[in-house]
N, C-alpha and C positions, 0 to 999 in steps of 0.2 A: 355518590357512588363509592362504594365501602373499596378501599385497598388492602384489605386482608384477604388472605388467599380464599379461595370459595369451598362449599360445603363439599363433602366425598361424593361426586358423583350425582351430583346436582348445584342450579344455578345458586338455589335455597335452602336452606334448614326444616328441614320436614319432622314439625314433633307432630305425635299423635297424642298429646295428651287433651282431653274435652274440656270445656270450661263451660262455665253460665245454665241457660236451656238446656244445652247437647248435657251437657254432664248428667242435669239432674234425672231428666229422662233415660238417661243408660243405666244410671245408679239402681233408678226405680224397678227397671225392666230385666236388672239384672238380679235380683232376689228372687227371681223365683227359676231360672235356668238353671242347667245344670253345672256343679263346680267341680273344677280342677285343680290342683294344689300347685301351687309356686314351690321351687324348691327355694333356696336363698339366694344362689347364682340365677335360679331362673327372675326371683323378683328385680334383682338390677338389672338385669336387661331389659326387663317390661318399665320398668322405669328411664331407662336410657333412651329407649324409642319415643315415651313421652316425651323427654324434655328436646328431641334432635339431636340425642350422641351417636345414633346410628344411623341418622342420615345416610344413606337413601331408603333405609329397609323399610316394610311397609307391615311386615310380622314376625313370626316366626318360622324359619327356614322347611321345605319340603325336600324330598330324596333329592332331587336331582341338584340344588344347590349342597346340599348336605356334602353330597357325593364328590358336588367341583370344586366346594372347597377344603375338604378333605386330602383332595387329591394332587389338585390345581392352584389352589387358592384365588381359585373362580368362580362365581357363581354361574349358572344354567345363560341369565345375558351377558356374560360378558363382563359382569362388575368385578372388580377385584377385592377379596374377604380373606383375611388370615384364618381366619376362627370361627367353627359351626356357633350360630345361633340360633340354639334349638330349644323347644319342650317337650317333655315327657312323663307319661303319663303310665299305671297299669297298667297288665293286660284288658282287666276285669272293665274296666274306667274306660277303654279306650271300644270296648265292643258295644256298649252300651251308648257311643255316640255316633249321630249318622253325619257325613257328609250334609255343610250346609247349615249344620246346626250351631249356635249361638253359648258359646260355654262362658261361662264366671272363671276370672281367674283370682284365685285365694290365697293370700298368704297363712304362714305359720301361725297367726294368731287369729285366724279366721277374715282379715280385712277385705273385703274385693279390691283389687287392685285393678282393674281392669277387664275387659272383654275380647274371644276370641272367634271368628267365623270360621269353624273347622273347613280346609280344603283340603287338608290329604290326613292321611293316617298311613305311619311305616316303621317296619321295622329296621333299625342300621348294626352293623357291626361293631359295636363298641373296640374293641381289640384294634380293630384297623383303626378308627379316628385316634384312640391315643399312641397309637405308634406313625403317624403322619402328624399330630396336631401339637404331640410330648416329647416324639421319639421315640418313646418308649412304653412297655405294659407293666413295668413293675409296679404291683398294688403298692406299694411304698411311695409312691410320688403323688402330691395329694390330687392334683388334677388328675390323673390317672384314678383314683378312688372315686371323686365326683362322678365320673364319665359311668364307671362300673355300676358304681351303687344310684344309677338314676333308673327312670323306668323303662321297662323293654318297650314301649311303643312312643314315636316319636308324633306330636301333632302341629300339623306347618295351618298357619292362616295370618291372615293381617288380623292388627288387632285397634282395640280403642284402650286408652291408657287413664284411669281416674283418677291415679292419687302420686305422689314423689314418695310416700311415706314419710319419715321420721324425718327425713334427710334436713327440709328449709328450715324444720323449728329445731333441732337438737345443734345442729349446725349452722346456725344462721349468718354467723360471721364470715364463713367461707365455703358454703354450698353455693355455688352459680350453676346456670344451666348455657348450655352454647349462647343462645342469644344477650345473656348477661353478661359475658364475658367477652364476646365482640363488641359489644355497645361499651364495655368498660376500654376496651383496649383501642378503641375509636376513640371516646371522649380525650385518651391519654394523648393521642397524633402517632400510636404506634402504628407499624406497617408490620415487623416483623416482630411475631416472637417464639419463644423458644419455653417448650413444655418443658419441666422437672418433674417427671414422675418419681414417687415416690408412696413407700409404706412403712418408713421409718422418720425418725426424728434426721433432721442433717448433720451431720459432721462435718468433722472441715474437708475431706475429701468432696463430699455433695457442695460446701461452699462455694470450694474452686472450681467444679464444675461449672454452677451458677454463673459464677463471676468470669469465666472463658465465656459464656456462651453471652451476658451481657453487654462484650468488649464487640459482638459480632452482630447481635439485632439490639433491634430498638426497646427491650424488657425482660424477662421473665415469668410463668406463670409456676410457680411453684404447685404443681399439683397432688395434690394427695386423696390416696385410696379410702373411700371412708366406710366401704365394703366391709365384711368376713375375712379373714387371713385366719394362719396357720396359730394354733397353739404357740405361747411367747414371744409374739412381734408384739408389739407398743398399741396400745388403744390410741385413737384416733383424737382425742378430746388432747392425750399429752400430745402427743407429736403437732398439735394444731398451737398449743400454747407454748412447745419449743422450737418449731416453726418462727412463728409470731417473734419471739424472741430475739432471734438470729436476725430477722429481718431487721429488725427494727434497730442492733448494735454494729453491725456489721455490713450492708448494704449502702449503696445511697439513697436516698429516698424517690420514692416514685421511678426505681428499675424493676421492682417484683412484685409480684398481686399473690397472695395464697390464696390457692380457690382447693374443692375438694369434688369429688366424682362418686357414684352410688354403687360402684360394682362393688363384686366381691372379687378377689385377685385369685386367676387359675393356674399360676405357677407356669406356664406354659413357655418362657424364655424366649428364642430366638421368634416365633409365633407369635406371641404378646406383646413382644416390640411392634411388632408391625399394625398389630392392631391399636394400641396405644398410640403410634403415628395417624392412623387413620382418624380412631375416633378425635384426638390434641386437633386436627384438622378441622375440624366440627366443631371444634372450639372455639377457632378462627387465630392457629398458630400455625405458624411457618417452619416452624424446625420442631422437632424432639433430638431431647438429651439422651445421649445413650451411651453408659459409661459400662463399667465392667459389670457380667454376668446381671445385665439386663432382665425381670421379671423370674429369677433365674432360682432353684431350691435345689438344696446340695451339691452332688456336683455332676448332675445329670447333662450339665450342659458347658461347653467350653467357654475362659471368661468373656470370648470377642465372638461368640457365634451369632450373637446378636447384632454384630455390627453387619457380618459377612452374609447374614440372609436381605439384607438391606441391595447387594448388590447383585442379588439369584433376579427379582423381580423387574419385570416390566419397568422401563422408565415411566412409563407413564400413570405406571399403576397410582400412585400419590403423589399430591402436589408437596405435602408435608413431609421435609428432609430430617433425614439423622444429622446430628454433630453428634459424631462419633469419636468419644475422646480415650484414649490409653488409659492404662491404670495408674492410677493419683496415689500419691503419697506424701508425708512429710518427711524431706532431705535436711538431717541434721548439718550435714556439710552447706548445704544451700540455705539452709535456717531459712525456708520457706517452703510451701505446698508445690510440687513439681508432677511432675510425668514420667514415662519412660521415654518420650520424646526430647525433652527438656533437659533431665539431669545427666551428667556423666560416671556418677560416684556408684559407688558397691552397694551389694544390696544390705551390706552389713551397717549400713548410714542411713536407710529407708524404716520409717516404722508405716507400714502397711496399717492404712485405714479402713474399718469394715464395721457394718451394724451389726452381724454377728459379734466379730469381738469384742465391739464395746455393751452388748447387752449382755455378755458374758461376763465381765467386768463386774459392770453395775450390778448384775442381777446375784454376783458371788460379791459382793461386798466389797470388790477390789480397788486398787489406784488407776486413775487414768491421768494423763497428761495431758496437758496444757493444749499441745501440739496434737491430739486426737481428735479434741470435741473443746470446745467454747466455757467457758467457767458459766457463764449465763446458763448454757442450756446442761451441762451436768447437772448443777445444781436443780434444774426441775425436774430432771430423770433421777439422780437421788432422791426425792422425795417422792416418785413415785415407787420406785424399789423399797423403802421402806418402810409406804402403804402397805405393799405388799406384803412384807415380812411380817408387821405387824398383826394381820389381817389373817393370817396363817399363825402367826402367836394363837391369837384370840381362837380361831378355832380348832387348835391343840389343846387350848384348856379348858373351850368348851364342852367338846368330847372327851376331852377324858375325865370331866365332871360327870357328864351324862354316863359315862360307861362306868362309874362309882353307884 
């Protein structure tokens, strides 16, 4: 009998992804239907239903969910959902298919990913879901962009899931799927642990985080977004090998597991916390980390707003709690990592930790301290800045060969 908390909203873990017979027969059957295009956010989703990160859902969301969670952050029974999980499709695309009918779901590079059995077809208000899901409609925020620039017809059905994509072989060190991940944190005797979401490299602000949340359950899952993100956040490959790093100097052993997740990140802040709780749930973790300006882009959102929507919802809505921690910093007076809880000194003693500033740093050639980020893991973030540099040398003088 497993002691980790149970899946969102059921006893079990519900992937739909096909194996063996069932697959090959879907694969088959599914080349000659008609197809529908993944967007990039839409293919992690379709991949997160296969593996059971979206436990309970059973496809893609139809109006009246659409609507309650939107509005509610409820669905039509009663489940509790932060975040529409939707697809969409042309207009042209979307008249051409009848209720009932069996669609190919396709990524960007033409792969079938999947199958869906249309049940509804609708049109939604965009404007409304990113001013209830963002806050806000300014085309500037990129979740707001996604939402805009998707297609004006929305199509809800359960679906059949064929492939993880790129994710177990490009990633194989640290892709797990829920079930790998419970079975991992069982073999360990853990009961509880505690997500670290994350889409940057850690600093020592993320350390101490860690290492609070440590002192409190029985592990860690460092998890990382292995998704699409915004133009100059860190590729995945580094942040997995400075990840690794940190762990490996600075931890004790066998408190933290790096694992990584297929989405693409929707910027959606106090929202995304909550769904980051839900799916870390389906994990088979007990807590989520939630430190300042949570899933959070510019300054659309307050730094603690994501703790305070933690306390709008339903108790019962999630079994999977916040630690919700103050803003970190390193107190030269304290000559260690503290809080706003914790220290007593000025702010003029605090150097404020942030993956902004330090890829600001890096990325302008600057100095960083000691007391910022770890000499281990600068050092493989300097080299990859100077990939970069390099790389941009090279095609400066390529082109301006060529323009000779």
């Amino acid at each position: 009998m497993s002691q980790l908390v149970k899946p969102h909203g059921s006893d079990v873990l519900k992937p739909l992804l096909l194996e063996g017979a069932a697959l090959a027969d879907a694969q088959s059957k599914a080349q000659s239907l008609p197809k529908v295009a993944l967007s990039s956010r839409e293919r992690g989703d379709l991949i997160m239903f296969g593996i059971g990160g979206f436990t309970p859902l059973e496809g893609f969301m139809g109006q009246a969910d659409w609507q309650g969670v939107c509005d509610t952050m409820t669905m039509a029974n009663g489940l509790f959902w932060p975040i529409p999980i939707t697809l969409s499709t042309d207009q042209a695309t979307a008249d051409s298919l009848n209720i009932g009918d069996e669609v190919a779901l396709v990524d960007e590079d033409g792969e079938i990913m999947g199958a869906l059995t249309l049940s509804e077809k609708y049109t939604i208000d965009k404007k409304h879901e990113c001013e209830t899901v963002f806050t806000t409609s300014d085309a500037d925020h990129p979740g707001v962009k996604m939402v805009m620039e998707q297609g004006d017809v929305n199509l809800a059905g359960s679906v059949k899931v064929f492939s993880q994509g790129e994710f177990p072989e490009k990633y194989k060190e640290i892709y797990m799927t829920p079930a790998q991940t419970r079975a991992l944190f069982e073999e360990k005797g853990w009961k509880t642990v505690a997500a670290f979401q994350t889409r940057n490299p850690m600093h020592r602000s993320h350390e101490y985080l860690a290492k609070i949340a440590i002192e409190i359950c029985d592990g860690v899952m460092v998890h990382s977004l292995l998704g699409n993100l915004k133009p100059g956040d860190i590729p995945a490959e580094v942040r997995q090998e400075a990840i690794g790093t940190l762990i490996d100097n600075y931890f004790v052993k066998n408190t933290v597991v790096q694992s990584g997740y297929p989405l693409d990140m929707r910027y959606a802040g106090p929202r995304e916390a909550l769904l980051h709780a839900l799916f870390r749930q389906n994990y088979g973790c007990s807590h989520l980390i939630v430190g300042r300006d949570h899933a959070g882009v510019g300054d659309y959102y307050g730094p603690f707003d994501a703790h305070h929507i933690f306390d709008e919802i339903k108790e019962d809505a999630l079994v999977t709690l916040p630690l919700k921690i103050d803003w970190t910093f390193w107190c030269n007076k304290c000559s260690t990592m503290s809080s706003m809880r914790t220290c007593p000194h000025e702010a003029g003693d605090r150097v404020l930790v942030s993956g902004t500033k330090l890829r600001k740093a890096l990325s302008e050639g600057g100095e960083v301290e000691d007391n910022f980020s770890r000499p281990e893991v600068l050092e493989i973030l300097r080299a990859y800045y100077a990939s970069l540099q390099e790389h941009e040398k090279v095609k400066v003088e390529l082109t301006g060969h060529s323009a000779r």
